[in-house]
N, C-alpha and C positions, 0 to 999 in steps of 0.2 A: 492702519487700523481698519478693523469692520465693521461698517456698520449692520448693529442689527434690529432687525426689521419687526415693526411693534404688530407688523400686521398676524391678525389671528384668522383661524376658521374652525366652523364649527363642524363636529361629525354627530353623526346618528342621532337617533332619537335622543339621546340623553343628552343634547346640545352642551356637550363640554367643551371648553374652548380650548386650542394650542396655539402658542408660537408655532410661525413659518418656520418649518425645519425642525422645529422638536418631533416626536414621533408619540403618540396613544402609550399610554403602558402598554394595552394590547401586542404592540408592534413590536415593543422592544422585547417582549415575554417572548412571542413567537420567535424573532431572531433570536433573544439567548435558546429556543429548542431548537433549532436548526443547526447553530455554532454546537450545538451540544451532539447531536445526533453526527454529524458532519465527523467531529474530534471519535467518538465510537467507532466508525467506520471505517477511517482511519488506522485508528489503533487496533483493530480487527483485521484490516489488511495485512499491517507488521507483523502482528503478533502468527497470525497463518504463515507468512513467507518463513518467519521463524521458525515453526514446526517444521515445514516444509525442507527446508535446508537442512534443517538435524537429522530428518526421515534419510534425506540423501546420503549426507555423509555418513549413513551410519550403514546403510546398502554398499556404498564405496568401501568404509571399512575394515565395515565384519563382514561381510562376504565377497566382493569382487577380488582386493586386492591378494586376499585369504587364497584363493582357487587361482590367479596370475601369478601366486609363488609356489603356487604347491609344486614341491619336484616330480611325483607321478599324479600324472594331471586327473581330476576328480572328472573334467570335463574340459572337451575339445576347446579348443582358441574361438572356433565356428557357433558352438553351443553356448561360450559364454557371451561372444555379441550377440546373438538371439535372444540371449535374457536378458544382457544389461545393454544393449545396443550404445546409445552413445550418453550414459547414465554418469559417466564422470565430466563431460562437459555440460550437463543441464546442471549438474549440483556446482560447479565453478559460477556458469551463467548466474543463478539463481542467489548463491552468496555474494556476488556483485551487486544485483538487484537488491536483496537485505541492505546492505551495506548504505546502498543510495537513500532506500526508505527510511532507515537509521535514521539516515544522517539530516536528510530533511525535517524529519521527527526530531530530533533535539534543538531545532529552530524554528520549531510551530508555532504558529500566530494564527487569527482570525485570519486574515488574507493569504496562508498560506496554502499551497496547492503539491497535489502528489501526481497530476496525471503526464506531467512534462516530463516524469522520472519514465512512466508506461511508454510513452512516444519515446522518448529516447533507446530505451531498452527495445521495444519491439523489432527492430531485425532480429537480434538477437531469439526471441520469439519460436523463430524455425527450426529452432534445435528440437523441438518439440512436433515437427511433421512426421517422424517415423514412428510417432506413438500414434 
């Protein structure tokens, strides 16, 4: 068992008193905006990589694969890595990445964290030097 501790202290001028280890409503206000703002940014990263991924497959779809079957070619083999340079491995990279954020997002908690997913992914990252 725990003992708990009858010891108090007082804060600020309006000398309210707390239990040792309880927290001001103040405090716990301000942590619930924090947990609040934190979850927003979050879910604004997702939601972006989202877009972002669609944007891709959708360059991949309707127009690269389009022009790599055309039988009389619209544009050289040269001309189309110039424009799409290596635009179907950032859209693969980038749906792995969703995938990760997903999935971490469907197990969110207060202590949960998205930047291990970043560490993890960034070698990956380089696919992005020839832009």
């Amino acid at each position: 068992f725990t003992r708990i501790s009858r010891t108090t202290r007082r804060l600020g001028p309006s000398q309210k008193t707390f239990r040792r280890g309880s927290h001001p409503p103040e405090d716990r206000e301000e942590e619930r905006r924090r947990h609040e703002r934190r979850n927003h940014v979050v879910e604004e990263v997702v939601e972006s990589e989202r877009t972002y991924v669609r944007f891709l497959q959708t360059i991949v779809q309707e127009y690269l694969q389009p022009l790599q079957q055309c039988t009389t070619p619209v544009l050289s083999r040269e001309d189309q890595r110039t424009i799409f340079s290596n635009i179907e491995l950032i859209a693969s990279f980038n749906a792995s990445f969703l995938v990760q954020l997903e999935s971490r997002m469907a197990e969110w908690s207060a202590n949960q964290k998205i930047g291990d997913v970043f560490l993890t992914m960034s070698p990956f990252f380089r696919v992005y030097t020839a832009y």
